[in-house]
C-alpha positions in Angstrom: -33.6 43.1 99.1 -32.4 40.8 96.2 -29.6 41.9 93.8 -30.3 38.2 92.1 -31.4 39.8 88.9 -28.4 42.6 88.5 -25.6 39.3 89.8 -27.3 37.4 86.9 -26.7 40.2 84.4 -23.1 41.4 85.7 -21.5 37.7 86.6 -22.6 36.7 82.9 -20.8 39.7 81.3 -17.8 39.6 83.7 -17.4 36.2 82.2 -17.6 37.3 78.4 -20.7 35.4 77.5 -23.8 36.0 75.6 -27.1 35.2 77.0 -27.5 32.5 74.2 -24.0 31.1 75.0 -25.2 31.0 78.6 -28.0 29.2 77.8 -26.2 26.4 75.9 -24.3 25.8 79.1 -27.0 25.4 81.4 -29.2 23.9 79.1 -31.9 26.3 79.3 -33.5 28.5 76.5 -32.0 32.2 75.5 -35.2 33.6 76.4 -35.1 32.0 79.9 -31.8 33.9 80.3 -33.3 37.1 79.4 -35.9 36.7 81.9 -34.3 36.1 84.7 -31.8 39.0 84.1 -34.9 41.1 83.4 -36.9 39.9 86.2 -40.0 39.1 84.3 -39.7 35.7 85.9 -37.7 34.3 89.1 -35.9 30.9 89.2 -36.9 28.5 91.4 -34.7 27.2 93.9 -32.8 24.6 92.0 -32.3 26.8 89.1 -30.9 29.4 91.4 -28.2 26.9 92.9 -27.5 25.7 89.0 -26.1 29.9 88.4 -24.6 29.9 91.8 -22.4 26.3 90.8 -21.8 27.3 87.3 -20.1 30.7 88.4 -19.2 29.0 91.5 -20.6 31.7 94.3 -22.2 30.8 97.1 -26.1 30.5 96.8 -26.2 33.7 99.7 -23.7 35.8 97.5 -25.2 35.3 94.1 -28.5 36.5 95.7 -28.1 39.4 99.1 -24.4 41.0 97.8 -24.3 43.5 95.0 -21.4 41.7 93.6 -20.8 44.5 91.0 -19.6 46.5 94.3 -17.9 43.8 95.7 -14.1 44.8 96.1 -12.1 42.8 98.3 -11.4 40.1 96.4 -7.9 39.7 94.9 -8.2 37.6 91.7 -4.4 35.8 91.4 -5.4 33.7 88.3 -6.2 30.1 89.5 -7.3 31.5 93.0 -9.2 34.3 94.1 -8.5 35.6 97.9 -11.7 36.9 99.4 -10.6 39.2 102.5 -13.9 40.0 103.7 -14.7 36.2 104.2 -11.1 35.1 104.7 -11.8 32.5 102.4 -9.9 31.3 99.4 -11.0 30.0 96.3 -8.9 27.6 94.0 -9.7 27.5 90.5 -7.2 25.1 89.2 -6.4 22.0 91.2 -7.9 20.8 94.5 -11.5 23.4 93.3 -13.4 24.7 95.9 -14.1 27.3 98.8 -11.8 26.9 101.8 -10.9 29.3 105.0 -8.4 31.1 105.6 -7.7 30.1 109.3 -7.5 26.6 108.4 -4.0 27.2 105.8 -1.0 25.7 108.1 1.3 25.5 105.7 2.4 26.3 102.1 4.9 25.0 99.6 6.1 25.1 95.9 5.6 22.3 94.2 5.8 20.8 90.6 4.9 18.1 88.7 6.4 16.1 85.6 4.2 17.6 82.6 4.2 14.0 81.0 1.9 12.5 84.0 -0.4 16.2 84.4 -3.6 14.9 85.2 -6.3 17.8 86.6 -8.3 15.3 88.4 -5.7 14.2 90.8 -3.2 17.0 91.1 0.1 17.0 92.3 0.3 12.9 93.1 3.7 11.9 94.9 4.6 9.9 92.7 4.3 12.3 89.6 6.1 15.0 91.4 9.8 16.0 90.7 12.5 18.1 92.4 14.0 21.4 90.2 17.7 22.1 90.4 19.0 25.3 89.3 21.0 24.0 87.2 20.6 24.6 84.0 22.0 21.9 81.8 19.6 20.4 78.5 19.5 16.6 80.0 17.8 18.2 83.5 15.5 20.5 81.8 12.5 18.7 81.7 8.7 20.4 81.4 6.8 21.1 84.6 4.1 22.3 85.8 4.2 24.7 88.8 1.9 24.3 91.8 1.6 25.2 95.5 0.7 22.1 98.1 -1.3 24.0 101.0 -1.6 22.1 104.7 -4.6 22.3 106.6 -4.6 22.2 110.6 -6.6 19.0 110.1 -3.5 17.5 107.5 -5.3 17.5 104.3 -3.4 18.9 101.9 -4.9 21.0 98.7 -3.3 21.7 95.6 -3.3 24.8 93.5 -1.7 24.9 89.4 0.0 28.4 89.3 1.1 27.3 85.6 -1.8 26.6 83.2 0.6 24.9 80.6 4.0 23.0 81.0 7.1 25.3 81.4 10.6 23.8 80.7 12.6 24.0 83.7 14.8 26.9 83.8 13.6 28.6 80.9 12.6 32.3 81.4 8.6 31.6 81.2 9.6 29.1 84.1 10.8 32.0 86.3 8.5 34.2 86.0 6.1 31.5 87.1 8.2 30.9 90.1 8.6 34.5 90.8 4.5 34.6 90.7 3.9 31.3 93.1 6.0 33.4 95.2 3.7 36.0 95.1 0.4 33.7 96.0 2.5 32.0 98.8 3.4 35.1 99.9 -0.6 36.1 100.0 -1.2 33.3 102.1 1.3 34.4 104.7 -0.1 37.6 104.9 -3.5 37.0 104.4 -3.9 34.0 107.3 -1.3 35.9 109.3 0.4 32.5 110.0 4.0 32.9 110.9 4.4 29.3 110.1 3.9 30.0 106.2 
């Protein structure tokens, strides 16, 4: 059994979007939308793969789990935690699908808003140290990130902080208080007493 044509349906309202807005993104007409949600036609392969990368599922989810159902996932903003697959997903930073048992380590991080750059995340040499101290000439804007070691030493990157937050400043603590919370996820989700 399929549940392709139901994913289609509930991924695209999960994500807020018409079936014309839809279409604009995957450059494909309303109608072929419509279709495929309907099942009055099936996608071929390829186009499959294109609505598995754009709400970036697996090709094997998007098409054998009712994702509707689908409850053991823990959506922390810019990563989702999938306990079923121990698996992680990053949304913001390093993107991509990683597991669990591979997570050696995990840090808080942050990096000097006037060098932010998505595409490379976190780069030494962009990266400052935070002092609680909490005088104007030291208060600089940040963004706040986690660095996460894999057993093989590659190291991925995660933005807990979609916008700069001015070190020290109250919106900068609750950020901190939530990396906490996803490096605290980690620990108990890969069961690593290293973390």
């Amino acid at each position: 059994m399929t549940y392709l044509q139901s994913n289609l349906h509930f991924l695209r309202t999960k994500n807020k979007l018409s079936q014309k807005e839809l279409a604009e993104k995957l450059f494909m007409t309303h109608q072929t939308i419509s279709n495929h949600e309907t099942g009055k036609s099936q996608p071929d392969l390829e186009m499959m793969q294109k609505y598995a990368d754009f709400y970036e599922i697996p090709l094997s989810d998007l098409l054998h789990l009712d994702l509707s159902t689908k409850k053991p996932v823990k959506d922390i903003g810019n990563i989702i935690f999938d306990k079923d697959r121990q698996t992680f997903q990053i949304l913001s930073g390093s993107k991509g699908i990683y597991p669990m048992k591979d997570v050696c380590k995990c840090q808080i991080i942050f990096e000097d808003a006037k060098f932010h750059n998505e595409e490379i995340p976190f780069p030494l040499d962009h990266r400052i140290l935070v002092t609680s101290y909490d005088f104007w000439w030291v208060n600089r804007k940040v963004y706040v990130g986690l660095e996460i070691e894999l057993k093989n030493s590659d190291k991925l990157y995660i933005y807990v902080s979609n916008d700069a937050k001015i070190q020290n400043s109250d919106s900068f603590k609750k950020t901190m208080q939530y990396a906490q919370q996803i490096k605290e996820q980690f620990k108990t989700s890969s069961k690593n007493p290293v973390l």
